[in-house]
C-alpha positions in Angstrom: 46.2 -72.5 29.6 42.7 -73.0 28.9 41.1 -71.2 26.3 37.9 -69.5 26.6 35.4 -70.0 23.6 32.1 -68.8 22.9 30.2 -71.3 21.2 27.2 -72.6 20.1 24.1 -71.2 18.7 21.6 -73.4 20.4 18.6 -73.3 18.0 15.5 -75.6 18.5 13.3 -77.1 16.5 10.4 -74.7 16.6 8.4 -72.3 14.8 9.5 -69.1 13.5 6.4 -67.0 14.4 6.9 -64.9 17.4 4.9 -66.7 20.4 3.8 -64.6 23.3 4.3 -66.4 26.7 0.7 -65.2 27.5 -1.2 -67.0 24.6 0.9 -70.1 25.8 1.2 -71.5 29.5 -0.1 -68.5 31.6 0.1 -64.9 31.3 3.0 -62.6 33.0 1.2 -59.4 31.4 0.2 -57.7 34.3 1.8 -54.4 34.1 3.6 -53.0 36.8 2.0 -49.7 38.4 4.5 -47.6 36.4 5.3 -49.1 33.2 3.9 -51.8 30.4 5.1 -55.2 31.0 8.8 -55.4 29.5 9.2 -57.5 26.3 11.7 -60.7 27.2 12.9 -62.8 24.2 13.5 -66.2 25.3 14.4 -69.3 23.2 13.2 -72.8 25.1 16.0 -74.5 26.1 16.7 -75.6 29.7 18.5 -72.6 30.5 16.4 -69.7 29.8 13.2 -71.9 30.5 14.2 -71.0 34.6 13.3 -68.2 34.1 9.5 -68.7 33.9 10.3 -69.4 38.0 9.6 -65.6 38.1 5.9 -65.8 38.7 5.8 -68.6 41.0 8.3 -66.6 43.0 6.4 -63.1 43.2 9.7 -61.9 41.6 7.6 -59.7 39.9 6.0 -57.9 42.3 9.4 -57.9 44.5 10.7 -56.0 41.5 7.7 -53.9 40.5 8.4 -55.2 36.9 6.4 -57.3 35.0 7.6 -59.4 32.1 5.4 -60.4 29.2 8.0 -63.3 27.5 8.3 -64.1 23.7 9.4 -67.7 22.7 11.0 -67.7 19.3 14.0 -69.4 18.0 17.2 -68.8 19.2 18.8 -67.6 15.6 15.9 -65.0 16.0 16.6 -63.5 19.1 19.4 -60.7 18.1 17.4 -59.6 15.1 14.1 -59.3 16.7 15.6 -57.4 19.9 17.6 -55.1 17.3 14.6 -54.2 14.8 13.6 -50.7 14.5 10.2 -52.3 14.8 11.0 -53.5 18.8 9.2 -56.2 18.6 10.5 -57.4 22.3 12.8 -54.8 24.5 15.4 -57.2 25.7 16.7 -60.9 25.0 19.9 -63.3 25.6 22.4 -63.8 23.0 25.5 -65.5 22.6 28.8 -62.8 23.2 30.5 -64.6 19.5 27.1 -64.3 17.8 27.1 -60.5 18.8 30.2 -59.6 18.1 29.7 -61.4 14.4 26.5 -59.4 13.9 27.0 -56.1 16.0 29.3 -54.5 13.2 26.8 -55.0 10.5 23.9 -54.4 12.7 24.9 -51.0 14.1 26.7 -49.3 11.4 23.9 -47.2 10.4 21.9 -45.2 12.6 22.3 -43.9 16.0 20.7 -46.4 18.4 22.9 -49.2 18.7 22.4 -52.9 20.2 23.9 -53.2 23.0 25.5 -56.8 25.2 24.9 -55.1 28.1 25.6 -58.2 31.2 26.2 -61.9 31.1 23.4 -64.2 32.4 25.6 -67.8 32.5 28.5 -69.4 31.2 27.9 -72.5 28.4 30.5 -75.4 27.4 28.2 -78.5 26.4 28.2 -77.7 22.7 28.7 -80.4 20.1 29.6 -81.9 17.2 26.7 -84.9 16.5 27.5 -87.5 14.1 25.2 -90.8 13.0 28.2 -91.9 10.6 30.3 -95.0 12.4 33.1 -93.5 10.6 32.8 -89.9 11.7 36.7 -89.9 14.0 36.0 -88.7 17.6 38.1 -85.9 18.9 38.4 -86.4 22.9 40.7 -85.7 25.3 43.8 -87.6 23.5 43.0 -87.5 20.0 42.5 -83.9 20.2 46.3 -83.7 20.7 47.0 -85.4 17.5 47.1 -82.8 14.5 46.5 -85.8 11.8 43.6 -87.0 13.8 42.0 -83.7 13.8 43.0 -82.9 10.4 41.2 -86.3 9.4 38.1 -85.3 11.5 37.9 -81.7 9.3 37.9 -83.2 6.3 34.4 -84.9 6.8 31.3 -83.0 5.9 30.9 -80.8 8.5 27.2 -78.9 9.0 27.5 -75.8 10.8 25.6 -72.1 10.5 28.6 -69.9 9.3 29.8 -67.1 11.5 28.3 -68.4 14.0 29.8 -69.8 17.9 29.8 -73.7 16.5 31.8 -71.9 13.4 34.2 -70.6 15.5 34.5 -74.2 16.8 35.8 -75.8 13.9 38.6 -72.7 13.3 40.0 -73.1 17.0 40.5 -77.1 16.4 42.0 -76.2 13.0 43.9 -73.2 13.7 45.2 -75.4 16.7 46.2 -77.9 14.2 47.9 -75.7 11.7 44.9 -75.8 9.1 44.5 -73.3 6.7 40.7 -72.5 8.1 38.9 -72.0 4.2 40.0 -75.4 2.8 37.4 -77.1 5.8 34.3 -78.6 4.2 31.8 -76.5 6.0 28.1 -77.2 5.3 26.4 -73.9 6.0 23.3 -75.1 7.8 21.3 -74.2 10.6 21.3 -76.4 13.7 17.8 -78.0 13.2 18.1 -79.1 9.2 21.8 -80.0 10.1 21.0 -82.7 12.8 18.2 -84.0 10.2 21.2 -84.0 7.9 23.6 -86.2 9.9 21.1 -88.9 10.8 19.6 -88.8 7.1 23.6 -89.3 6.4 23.9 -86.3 4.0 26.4 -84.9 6.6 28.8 -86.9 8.6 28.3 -84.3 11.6 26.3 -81.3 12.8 26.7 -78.8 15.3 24.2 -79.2 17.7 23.1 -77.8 21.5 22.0 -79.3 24.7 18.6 -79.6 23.0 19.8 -81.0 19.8 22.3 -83.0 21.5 19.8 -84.6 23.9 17.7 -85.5 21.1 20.6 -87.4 18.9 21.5 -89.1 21.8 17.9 -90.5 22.4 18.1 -91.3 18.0 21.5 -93.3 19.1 23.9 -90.5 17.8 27.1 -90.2 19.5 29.3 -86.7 20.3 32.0 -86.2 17.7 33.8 -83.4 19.3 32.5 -81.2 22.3 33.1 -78.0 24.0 34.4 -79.7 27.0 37.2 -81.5 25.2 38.3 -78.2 23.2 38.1 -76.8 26.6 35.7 -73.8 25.2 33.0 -72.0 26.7 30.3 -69.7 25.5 29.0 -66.8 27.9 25.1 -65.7 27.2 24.1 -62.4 28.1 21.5 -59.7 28.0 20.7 -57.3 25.0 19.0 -55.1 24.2 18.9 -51.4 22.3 20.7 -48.3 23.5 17.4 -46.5 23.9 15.3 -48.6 25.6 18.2 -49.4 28.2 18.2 -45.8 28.9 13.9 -45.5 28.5 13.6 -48.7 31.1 17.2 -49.0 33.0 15.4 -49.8 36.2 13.2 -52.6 34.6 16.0 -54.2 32.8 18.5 -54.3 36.1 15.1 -55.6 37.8 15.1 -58.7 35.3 18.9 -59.4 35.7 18.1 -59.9 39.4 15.1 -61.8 38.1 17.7 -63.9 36.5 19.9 -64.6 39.2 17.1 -65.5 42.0 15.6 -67.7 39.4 18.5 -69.7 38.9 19.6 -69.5 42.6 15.8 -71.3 43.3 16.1 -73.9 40.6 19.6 -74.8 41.2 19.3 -75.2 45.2 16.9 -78.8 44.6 16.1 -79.2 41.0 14.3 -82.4 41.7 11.4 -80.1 43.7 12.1 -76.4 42.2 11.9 -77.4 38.3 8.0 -77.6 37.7 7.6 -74.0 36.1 10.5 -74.5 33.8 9.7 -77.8 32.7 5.8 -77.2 32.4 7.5 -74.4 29.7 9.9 -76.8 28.2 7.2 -79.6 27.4 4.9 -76.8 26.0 7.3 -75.4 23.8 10.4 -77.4 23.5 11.5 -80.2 20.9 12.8 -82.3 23.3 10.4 -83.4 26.5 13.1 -83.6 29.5 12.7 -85.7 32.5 14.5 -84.8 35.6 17.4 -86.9 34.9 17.7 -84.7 31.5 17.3 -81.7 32.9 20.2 -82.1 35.3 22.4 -83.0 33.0 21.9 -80.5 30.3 22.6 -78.0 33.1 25.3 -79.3 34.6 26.9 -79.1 31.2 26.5 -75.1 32.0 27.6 -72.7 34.6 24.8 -70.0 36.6 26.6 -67.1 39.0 23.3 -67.4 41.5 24.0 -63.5 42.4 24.7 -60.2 40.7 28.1 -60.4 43.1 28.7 -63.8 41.2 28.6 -62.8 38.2 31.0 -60.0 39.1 33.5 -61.9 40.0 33.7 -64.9 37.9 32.3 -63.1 34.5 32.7 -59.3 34.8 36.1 -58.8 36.0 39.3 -59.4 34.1 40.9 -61.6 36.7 37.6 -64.0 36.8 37.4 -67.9 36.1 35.1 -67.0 33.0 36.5 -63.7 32.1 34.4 -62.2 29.7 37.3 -60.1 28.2 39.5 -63.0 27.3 36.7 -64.3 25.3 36.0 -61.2 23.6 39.4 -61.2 22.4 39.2 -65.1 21.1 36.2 -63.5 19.4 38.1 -60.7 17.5 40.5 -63.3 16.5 38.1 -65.3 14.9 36.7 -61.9 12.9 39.7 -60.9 11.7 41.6 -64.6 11.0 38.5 -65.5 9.1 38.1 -61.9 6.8 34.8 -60.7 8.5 36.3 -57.7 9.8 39.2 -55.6 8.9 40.0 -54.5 12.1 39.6 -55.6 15.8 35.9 -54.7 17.5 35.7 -53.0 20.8 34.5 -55.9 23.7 31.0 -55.2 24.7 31.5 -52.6 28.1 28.8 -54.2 31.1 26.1 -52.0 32.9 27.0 -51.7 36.6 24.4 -53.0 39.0 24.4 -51.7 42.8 
């Protein structure tokens, strides 16, 4: 049975100040007739950079919503969007990352952050290593307890509690390892890929971003989400009160979402110019076209709000977001960061 994962923290390589998409490539400020523009945390990576297809489109007029976006780094995203300060309204985040976080984050107050629907569906999360020595775990090896126990005991750098954490317990609760005696490094994704080619680790965790970039440096892939037969599902959030304050906007970006991914995906080589123009403007890595269809491919977009229904939403779906709430709690508990089980983050209907 394949198991469903959520993995990966896919941080970049960019600056920590908060960089509002209007003082960057072009302004989607202009507010709607009812409303201000709604706040949209985005991190650039290939996936979330389709998005910026929404003014090209007239998506925002079709919706009556306008969107003023925020590029900061991914690690960023849940703290910003849950800061009593709302710095931006709504962002993406990874399900594992919120379940880690949402305990601490909402057990004081009244106002709690919320997953509220899944945008896409991620498995091309890796392991990077620079060391010739660093043991691969593929589609054999990976079936071979003393070859993955070998691999584990390298110095591993990884941010803890995080989806790429999670990783590393699945291959060695798989192969009977007692999770607390793995080296773990805790580092975040950009100083740990400096790490491994500097040879102060022997691998780091690393994204589509950070694993395009080792690849170009002449890394090679360790262990990947593919081969562990993982996935990650990243989804919308955003704060109990401003879901209720701006429902209509936020169900207006989600359909954003799906058209904008539905218009990239149908001929990447001729619909990819707004999302790359962001990428090269804000992104470590500068894709070509070749790149950019292969970090997607590594990556799975519903292209309609009845998609996403069935393969994410529902129980019985390919991608269940359920089943990988519950790999989620057994990472919390099996690891000692919660006593108890968390409650699976419960999905806004949209009509």
């Amino acid at each position: 049975m394949v198991i469903l994962f959520t993995a990966l923290t896919m941080l970049v390589l960019v600056s920590c100040t908060l960089i509002p998409k209007s003082a960057q490539t072009g302004s989607l400020n202009t507010a709607s007739a009812n409303s201000a523009p709604l706040r949209v945390a985005v991190a650039p990576y290939q996936d979330m950079a389709m998005l910026f297809s929404v003014k090209p489109l007239g998506l925002e007029k079709k919706y009556g919503t306008s969107l003023e976006f925020f590029t900061m780094p991914w690690e960023e995203i849940i703290p910003a969007v849950a800061s009593a300060g709302q710095t931006v309204d709504v962002g993406f985040a990874s399900i594992a990352d919120y379940m880690c976080k949402a305990e601490h984050l909402n057990s004081q107050g009244d106002d709690p952050l919320l997953y509220i629907y899944p945008a896409y569906v991620f498995h091309g999360g890796a392991f990077m290593t620079f060391n010739p020595a660093m043991p691969v775990i593929n589609a054999q090896t990976i079936k071979d307890p003393n070859v993955v126990k070998k691999f584990l005991t390298y110095k591993l750098g990884v941010q803890k509690n995080s989806c790429s954490h999670m990783l590393l317990w699945l291959l060695a609760h798989n192969a009977g390892i007692k999770f607390s005696t793995v080296p773990v490094i805790d580092t975040t994704l950009n100083d740990g890929m400096l790490a491994a080619e500097n040879g102060s680790l022997d691998a780091a965790a690393a994204g589509l971003t950070q694993r395009t970039e080792a690849l170009k440096r002449h890394g090679r892939v360790a262990v990947d989400m593919d081969t562990a037969k993982l996935v990650d599902i990243t989804g919308f959030i955003c704060k109990e009160s401003v879901y209720k304050k701006r429902k209509i906007e936020i169900e207006s970006l989600i359909r954003m979402w799906c058209d904008c991914a539905n218009y990239v995906l149908s001929d990447i080589d001729h619909h990819s110019n707004a999302a790359l123009a962001y990428l090269n403007a804000n992104a470590s890595t500068h894709y070509t076209i070749s790149e950019f269809k292969r970090a997607l491919s590594q990556e799975y977009f519903p292209r309609s709000i009845a998609a996403e229904e069935k393969d994410i939403v529902l129980n019985s779906g390919k991608y269940s977001i359920g089943r990988i709430a519950r790999l989620c709690n057994q990472y919390l508990v099996d690891t000692g960061l919660t006593k108890t089980t968390q409650p699976a983050p419960q999905m806004i209907t949209i009509k």
